[in-house]
C-alpha positions as a LaTeX table, in Angstrom:
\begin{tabular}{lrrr}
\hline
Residue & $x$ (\AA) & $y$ (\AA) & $z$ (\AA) \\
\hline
Unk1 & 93.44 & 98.45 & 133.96 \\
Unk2 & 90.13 & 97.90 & 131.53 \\
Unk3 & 88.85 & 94.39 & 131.43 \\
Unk4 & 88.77 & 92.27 & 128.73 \\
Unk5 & 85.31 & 93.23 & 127.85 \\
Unk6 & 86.10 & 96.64 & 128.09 \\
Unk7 & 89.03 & 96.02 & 125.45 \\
Unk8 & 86.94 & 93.47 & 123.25 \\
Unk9 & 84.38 & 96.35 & 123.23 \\
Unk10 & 86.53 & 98.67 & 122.24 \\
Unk11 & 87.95 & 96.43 & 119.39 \\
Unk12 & 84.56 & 95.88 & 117.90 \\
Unk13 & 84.20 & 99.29 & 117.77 \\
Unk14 & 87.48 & 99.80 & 115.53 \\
Unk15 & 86.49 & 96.81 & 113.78 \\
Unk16 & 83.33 & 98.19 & 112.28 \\
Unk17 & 84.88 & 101.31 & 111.73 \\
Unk18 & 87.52 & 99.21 & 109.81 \\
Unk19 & 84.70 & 97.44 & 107.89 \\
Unk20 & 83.09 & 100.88 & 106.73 \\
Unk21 & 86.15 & 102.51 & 106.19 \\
Unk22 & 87.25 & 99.45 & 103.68 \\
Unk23 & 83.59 & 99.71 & 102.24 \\
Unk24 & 83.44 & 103.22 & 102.01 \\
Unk25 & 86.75 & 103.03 & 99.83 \\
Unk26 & 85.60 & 100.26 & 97.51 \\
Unk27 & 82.89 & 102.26 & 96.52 \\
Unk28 & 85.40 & 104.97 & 95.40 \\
Unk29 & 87.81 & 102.73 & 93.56 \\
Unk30 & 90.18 & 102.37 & 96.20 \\
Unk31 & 90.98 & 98.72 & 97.51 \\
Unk32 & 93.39 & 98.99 & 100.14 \\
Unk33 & 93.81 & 96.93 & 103.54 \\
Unk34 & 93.06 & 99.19 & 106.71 \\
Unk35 & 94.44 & 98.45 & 109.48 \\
Unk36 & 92.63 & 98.81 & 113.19 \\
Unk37 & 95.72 & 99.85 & 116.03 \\
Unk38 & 95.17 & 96.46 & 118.15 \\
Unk39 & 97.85 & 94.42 & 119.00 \\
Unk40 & 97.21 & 90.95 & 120.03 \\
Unk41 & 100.17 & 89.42 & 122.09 \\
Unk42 & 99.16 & 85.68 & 123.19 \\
Unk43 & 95.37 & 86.27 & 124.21 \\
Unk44 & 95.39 & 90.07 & 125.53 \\
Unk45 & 93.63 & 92.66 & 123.05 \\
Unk46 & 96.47 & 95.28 & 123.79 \\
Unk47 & 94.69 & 98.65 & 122.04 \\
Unk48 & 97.57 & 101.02 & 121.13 \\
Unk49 & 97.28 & 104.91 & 119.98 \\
Unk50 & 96.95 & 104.79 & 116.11 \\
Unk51 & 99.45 & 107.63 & 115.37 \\
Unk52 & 102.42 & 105.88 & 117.51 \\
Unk53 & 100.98 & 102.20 & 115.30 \\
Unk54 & 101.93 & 104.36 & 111.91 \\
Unk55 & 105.63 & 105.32 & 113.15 \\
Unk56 & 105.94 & 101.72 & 114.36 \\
Unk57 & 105.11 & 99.68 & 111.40 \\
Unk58 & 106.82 & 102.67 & 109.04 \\
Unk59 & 110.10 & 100.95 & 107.86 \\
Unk60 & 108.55 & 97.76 & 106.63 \\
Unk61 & 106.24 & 99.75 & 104.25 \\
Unk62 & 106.48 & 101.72 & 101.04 \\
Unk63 & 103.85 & 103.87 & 101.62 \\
Unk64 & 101.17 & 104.64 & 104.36 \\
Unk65 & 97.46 & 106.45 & 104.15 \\
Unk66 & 96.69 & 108.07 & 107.31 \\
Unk67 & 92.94 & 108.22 & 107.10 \\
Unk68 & 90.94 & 111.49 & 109.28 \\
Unk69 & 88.91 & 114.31 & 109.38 \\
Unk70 & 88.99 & 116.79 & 107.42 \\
Unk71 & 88.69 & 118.84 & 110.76 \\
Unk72 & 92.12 & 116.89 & 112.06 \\
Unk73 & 94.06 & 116.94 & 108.91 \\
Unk74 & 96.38 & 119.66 & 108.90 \\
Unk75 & 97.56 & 118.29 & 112.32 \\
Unk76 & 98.38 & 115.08 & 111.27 \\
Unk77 & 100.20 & 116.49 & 108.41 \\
Unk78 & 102.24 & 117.83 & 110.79 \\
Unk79 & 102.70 & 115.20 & 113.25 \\
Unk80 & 103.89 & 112.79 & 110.10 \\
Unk81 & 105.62 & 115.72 & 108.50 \\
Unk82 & 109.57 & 114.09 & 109.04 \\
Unk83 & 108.14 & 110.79 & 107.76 \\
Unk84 & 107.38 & 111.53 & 104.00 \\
Unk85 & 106.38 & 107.71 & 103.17 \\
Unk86 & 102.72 & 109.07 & 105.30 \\
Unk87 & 100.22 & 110.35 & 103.10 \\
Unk88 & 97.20 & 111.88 & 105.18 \\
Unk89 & 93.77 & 111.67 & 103.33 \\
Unk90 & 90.62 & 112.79 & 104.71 \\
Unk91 & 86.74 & 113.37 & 103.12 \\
Unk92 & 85.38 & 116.82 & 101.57 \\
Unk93 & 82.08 & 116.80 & 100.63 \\
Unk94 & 81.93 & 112.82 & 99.55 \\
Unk95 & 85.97 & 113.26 & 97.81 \\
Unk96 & 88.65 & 111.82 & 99.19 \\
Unk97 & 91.60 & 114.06 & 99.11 \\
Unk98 & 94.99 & 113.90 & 99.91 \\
Unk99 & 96.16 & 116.69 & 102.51 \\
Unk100 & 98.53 & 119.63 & 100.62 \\
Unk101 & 99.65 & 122.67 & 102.95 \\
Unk102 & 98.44 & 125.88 & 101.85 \\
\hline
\end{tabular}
């Protein structure tokens, strides 16, 4: 079991990452609210995997960016393949692109 610092380090971590990610989309045009995959249930940080946070919060939304690597995104394509709300976007050279099978 981590400790509580151990989990409140890891959710600064995701929070910058949050920040930047937010930032980095502002600057393109895109204003959207990112999500980190921390739940907080009374006082305990509870850090869940990001992919199983997607297919738990899918029925309550219309539609769902799944933000990666360009390195990672064919995979997540197909992990989120039965689930066609999920769009998976990733970076090429300074674009954002949304993820289209060959």
């Amino acid at each position: 079991m981590r400790s509580f610092e151990e989990r409140q380090a890891q959710r600064d971590v995701l929070e910058r990452n949050q920040a930047l990610l937010q930032d980095a989309l502002a600057e393109k045009g895109v204003f959207a609210l990112v999500e980190i995959p921390i739940l907080t249930i009374g006082a305990v940080i509870c850090p869940i995997n990001g992919d199983q946070m997607v297919r738990t919060v899918y029925l309550g939304y219309d539609e769902l960016c799944v933000v990666t690597t360009k390195a990672r995104a064919e995979k997540k394509h197909h992990m989120f393949a039965e689930l066609p709300k999920v769009h998976v976007i990733f970076e090429d050279n300074g674009v954002m692109k949304t993820y289209t099978p060959h």
